[in-house]
C-alpha beads as a LAMMPS data file, in Angstrom:
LAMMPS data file: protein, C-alpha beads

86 atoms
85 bonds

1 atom types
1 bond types

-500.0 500.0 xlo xhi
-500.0 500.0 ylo yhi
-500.0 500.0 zlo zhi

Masses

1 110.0

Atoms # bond

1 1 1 25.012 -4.002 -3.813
2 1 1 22.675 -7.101 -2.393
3 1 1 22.994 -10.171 -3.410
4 1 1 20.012 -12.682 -3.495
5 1 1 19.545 -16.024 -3.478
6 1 1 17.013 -17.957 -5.874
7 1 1 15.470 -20.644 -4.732
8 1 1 14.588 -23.973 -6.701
9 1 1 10.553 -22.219 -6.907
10 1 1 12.327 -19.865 -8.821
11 1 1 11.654 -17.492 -5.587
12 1 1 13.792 -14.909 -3.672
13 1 1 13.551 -13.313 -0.527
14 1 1 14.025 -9.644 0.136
15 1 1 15.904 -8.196 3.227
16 1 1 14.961 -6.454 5.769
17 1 1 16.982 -3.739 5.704
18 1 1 15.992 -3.602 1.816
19 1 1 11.856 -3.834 2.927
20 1 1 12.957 -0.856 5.500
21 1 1 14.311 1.101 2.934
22 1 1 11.313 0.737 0.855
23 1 1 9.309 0.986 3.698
24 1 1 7.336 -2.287 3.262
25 1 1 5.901 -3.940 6.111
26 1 1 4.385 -7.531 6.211
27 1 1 1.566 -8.159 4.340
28 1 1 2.446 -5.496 1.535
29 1 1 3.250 -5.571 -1.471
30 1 1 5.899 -4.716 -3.738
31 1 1 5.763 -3.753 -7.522
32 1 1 8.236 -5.174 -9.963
33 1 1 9.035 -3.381 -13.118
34 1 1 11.012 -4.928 -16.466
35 1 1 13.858 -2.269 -17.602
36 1 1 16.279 -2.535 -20.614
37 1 1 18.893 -4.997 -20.676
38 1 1 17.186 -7.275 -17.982
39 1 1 17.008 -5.078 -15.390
40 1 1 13.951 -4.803 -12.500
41 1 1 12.900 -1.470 -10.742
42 1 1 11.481 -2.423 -7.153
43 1 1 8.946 0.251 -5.287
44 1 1 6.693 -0.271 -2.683
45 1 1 3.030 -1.086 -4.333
46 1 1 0.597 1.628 -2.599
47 1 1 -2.528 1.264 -2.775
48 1 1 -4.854 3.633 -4.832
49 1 1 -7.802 4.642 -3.726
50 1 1 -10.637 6.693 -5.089
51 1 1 -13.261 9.291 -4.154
52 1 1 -15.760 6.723 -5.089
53 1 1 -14.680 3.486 -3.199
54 1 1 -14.144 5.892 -0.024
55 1 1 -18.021 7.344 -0.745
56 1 1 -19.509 3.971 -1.302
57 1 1 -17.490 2.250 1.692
58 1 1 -18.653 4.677 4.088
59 1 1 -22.261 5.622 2.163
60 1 1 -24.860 2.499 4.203
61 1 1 -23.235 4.008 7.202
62 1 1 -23.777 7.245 7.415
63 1 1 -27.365 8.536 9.087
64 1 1 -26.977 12.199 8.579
65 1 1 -24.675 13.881 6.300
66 1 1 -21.237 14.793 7.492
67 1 1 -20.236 18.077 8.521
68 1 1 -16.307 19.390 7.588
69 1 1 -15.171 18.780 10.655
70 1 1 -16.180 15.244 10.363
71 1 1 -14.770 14.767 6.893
72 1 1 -11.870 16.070 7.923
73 1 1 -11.256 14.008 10.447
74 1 1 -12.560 10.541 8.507
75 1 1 -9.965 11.624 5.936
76 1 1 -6.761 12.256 8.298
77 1 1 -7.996 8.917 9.627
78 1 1 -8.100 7.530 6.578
79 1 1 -4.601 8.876 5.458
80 1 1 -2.805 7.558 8.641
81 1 1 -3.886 4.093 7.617
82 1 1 -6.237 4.020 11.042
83 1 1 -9.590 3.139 8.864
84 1 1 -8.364 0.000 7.800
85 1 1 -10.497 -3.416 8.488
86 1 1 -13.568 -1.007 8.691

Bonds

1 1 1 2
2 1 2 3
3 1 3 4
4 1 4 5
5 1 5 6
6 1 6 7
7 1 7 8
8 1 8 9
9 1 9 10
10 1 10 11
11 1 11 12
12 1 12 13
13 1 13 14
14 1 14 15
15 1 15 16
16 1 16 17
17 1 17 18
18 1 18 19
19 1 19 20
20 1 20 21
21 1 21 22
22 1 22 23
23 1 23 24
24 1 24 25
25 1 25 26
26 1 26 27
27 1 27 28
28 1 28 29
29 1 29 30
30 1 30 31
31 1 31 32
32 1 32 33
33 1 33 34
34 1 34 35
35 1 35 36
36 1 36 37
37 1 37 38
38 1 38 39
39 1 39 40
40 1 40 41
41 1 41 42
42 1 42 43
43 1 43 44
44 1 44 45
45 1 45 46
46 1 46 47
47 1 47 48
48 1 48 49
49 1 49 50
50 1 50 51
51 1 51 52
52 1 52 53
53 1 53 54
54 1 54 55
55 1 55 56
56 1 56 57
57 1 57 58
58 1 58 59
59 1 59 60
60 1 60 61
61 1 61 62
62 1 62 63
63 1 63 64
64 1 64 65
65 1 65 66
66 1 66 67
67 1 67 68
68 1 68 69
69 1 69 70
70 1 70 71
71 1 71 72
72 1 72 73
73 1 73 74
74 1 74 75
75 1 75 76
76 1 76 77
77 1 77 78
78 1 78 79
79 1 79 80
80 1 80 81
81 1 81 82
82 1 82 83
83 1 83 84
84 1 84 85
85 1 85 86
């Protein structure tokens, strides 16, 4: 078991081997949630995109429509995180 320290901010600082294990890198974030007897679940936060925010990102861009091979390859993209800051 980990042990953490809690600052006077009331604040505590995860591992790294803990943030590995999650597999949280820096500038994620993680979700907290309240069990029984004062007791937290941790989990990496991940992000949850729709159909529609992907449609309407990518929409004013587009000035023919797509074929599948396209798609396909926008949404592997996508998926392996490589569309970010688009």
């Amino acid at each position: 078991m980990v042990s953490l320290t809690v600052t006077s901010k009331g604040q505590v600082t995860l591992k790294r081997d803990l943030l590995r294990h999650l597999g949280v890198k820096p500038g994620e974030r993680v979700e907290l949630e309240k069990l029984p007897g004062g007791a937290l679940k941790v989990r990496a936060a991940r992000p949850s995109g729709t159909i529609e925010s992907f449609i309407g990102r990518h929409a004013g861009k587009l000035k023919k429509p797509l074929t599948i091979e396209e798609m396909n390859k926008i949404t592997a993209a996508g998926w392996a995180g490589e569309l970010d800051g688009e």
